[in-house]
C-alpha positions, -999 to +999 in steps of 0.1 A: -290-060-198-302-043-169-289-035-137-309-035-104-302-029-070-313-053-042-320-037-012-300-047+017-309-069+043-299-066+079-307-102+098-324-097+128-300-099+153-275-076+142-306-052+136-314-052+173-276-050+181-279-017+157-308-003+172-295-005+207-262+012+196-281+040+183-307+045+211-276+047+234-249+053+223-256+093+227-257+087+266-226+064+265-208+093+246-217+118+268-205+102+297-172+092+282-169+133+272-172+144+308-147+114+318-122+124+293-123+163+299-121+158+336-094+134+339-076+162+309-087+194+329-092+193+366-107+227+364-139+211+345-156+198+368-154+227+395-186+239+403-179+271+392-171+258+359-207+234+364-226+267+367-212+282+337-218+254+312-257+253+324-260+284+321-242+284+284-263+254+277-296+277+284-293+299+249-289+266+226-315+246+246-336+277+238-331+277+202-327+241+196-361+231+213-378+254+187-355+239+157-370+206+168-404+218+169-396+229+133-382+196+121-409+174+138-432+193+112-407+178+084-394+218+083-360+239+088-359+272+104-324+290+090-337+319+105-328+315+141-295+328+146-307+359+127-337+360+152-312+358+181-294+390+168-324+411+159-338+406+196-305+412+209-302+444+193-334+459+198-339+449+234-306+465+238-319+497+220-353+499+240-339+490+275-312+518+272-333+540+261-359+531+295-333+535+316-326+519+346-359+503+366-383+475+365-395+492+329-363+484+315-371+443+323-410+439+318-399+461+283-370+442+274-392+408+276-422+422+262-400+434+234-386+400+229-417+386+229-432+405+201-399+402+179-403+361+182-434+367+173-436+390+146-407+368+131-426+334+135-458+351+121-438+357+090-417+326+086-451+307+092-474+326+063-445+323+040-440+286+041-481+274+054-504+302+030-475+306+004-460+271+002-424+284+001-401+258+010-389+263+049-352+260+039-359+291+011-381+311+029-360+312+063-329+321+044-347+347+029-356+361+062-323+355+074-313+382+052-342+405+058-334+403+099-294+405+097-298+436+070-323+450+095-299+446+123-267+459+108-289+492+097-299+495+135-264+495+149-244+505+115-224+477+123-213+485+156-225+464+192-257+484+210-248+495+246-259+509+274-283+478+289-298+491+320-280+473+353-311+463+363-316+444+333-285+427+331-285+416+367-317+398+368-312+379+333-278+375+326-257+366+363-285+368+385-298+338+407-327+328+423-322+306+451-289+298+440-298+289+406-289+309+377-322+331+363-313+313+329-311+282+342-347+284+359-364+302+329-344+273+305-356+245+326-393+262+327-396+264+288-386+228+288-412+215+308-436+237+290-421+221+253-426+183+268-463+191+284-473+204+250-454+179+226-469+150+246-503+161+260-516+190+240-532+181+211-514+207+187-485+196+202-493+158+191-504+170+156-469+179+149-461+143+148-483+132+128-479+163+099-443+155+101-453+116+095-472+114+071-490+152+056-519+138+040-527+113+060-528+143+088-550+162+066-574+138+054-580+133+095-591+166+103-555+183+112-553+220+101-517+214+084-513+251+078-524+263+113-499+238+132-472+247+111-475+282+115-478+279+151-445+257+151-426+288+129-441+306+158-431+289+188-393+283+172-391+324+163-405+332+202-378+306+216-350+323+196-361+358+205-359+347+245-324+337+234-313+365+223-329+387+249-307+364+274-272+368+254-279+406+257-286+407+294-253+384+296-228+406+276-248+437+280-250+449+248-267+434+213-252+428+179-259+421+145-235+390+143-244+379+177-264+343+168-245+330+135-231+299+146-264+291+167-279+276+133-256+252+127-255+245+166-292+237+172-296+214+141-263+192+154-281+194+184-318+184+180-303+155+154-281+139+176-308+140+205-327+117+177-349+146+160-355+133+122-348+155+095-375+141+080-402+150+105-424+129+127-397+120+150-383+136+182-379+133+221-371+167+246-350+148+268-331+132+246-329+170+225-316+182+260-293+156+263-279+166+227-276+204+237-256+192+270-233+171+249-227+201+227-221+225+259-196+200+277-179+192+241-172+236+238-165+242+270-140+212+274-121+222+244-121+258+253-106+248+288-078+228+269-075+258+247-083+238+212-081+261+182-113+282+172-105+264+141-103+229+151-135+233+174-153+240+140-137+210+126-151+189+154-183+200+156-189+197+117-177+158+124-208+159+147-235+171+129-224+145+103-222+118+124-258+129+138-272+127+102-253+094+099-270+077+128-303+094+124-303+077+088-288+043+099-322+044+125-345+051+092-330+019+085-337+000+109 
């Protein structure tokens, strides 16, 4: 006798009840964090601690914009935190080595610029020309970048960032509003004008759809996916070259829990794992939650290791209601 299993089925009502718990239920949450930390901490919503948290928010909205470029391709990019450190560490070396003076910042950048780039060039031929799996061929380079970076320093933090870089990109403000604030804010405009109306940016979807379908139309799969390794990698870099202006120095460990981060994040913003699938505001909205859920727990002075605890319960609850909406 055999056994076979019947799929399940939802009736329609309770499937449209379902579908608008899970298209909302990220904004309901959100507002109920901010609720609950304020009425627990006075101190969170001072402007002061406002500022911070947007400016915080800046070096995962970075990263996790790229990670969902990645998984709208139907592809993971390990490689990110690793990314974060090696441009943290070489801007530091260069810049201190400039000196102080407007070379230090137009270096600093250009030298985060060709890092992200160097590292998306190589994620990108390993996984398009190659046909590595992402999830392989990222965690290969993951090694090859933090090996590279603890060689650099010998383990030890880089020093000596130039004032003049640190002021501009890590507590400076223009017009009131934090430097990483406006440059965060600017990439994200640039990420939603090029994921909705630029037509590599549109390909992306449909690769991550359906792949052949997307090659028998005309799509160059391997081009757009190298150019998504490529835009993640650059996005990474630019965090990185941030966190070093911020803390003034660069390190080999400095982006490790950044991975983890910006897939909880892009996931619960509604980014599939399984490509085709994701919105930037809704990706923003997923980095806030994860900036007010840190820095509220920090301010009641939760356990390092509780705060990992809470934000593993996330990311499985984002896989959980990213797969009930493949369901539906």
């Amino acid at each position: 006798m055999s056994l076979t299993t019947r799929p399940i089925v939802i009736p329609e009502k309770t499937r449209r009840v379902l579908s608008s718990l899970t298209t909302y239920l990220l904004p309901i949450l959100f507002v109920g964090l901010i609720v609950f930390f304020a009425e627990m901490e006075p101190r969170f919503i001072d402007l002061a601690n406002i500022a911070n948290v947007s400016r915080q928010s800046v070096f995962l909205l970075l990263i996790t914009l790229g990670q969902m470029i990645v998984l709208i391709n139907a592809q993971l990019d390990l490689s990110v935190g690793a990314t974060v450190a090696i441009t943290s560490v070489i801007v530091a070396t260069v810049t201190s080595r400039i000196g102080e003076g407007i070379g230090a910042l137009f270096g600093g950048v250009a030298v985060a610029l060709v890092v992200g780039l160097g590292v998306g060039l190589l994620n990108g031929a390993i996984v398009s020309l190659w046909r590595v799996p992402s999830f392989m061929a990222t965690l290969g380079t993951t090694s090859i970048l933090t090996g590279t970076a603890l060689l650099i320093t010998k383990g030890a933090p880089v020093t000596g960032v130039p004032f003049s870089f640190m002021d501009v990109l890590g507590p400076g403000n223009l017009f009131g509003i934090p430097t990483p604030v406006i440059i965060g804010v600017a990439v994200l405009l640039l990420v939603m004008l090029f994921m909705n109306r630029i037509p590599a940016g549109r390909n992306m979807y449909a690769i991550g759809g359906n792949v052949e379908a997307a090659r028998v139309a005309g799509i160059s799969v391997r081009r757009t996916t190298l150019l998504a390794f490529v835009l993640c990698s650059v996005f990474a870099a630019l965090a990185g070259m941030l966190l070093a202006a911020r803390l003034g120095s660069g390190e080999a460990s400095l982006g490790a829990s950044y991975v983890m981060l910006s897939i909880a994040a892009a996931v619960l913003g509604g980014t599939s794992l399984f490509g085709g699938e994701g919105v930037v505001w809704r990706v923003l909205l997923g980095v806030l939650f994860m900036g007010v859920l840190s820095n509220g727990m920090n301010l009641l002075h939760i356990s390092s290791y509780v705060q990992e605890i809470v934000i593993g319960c996330v990311l499985v609850m984002a896989v959980g209601l990213e797969r009930l909406r493949e369901k539906l």
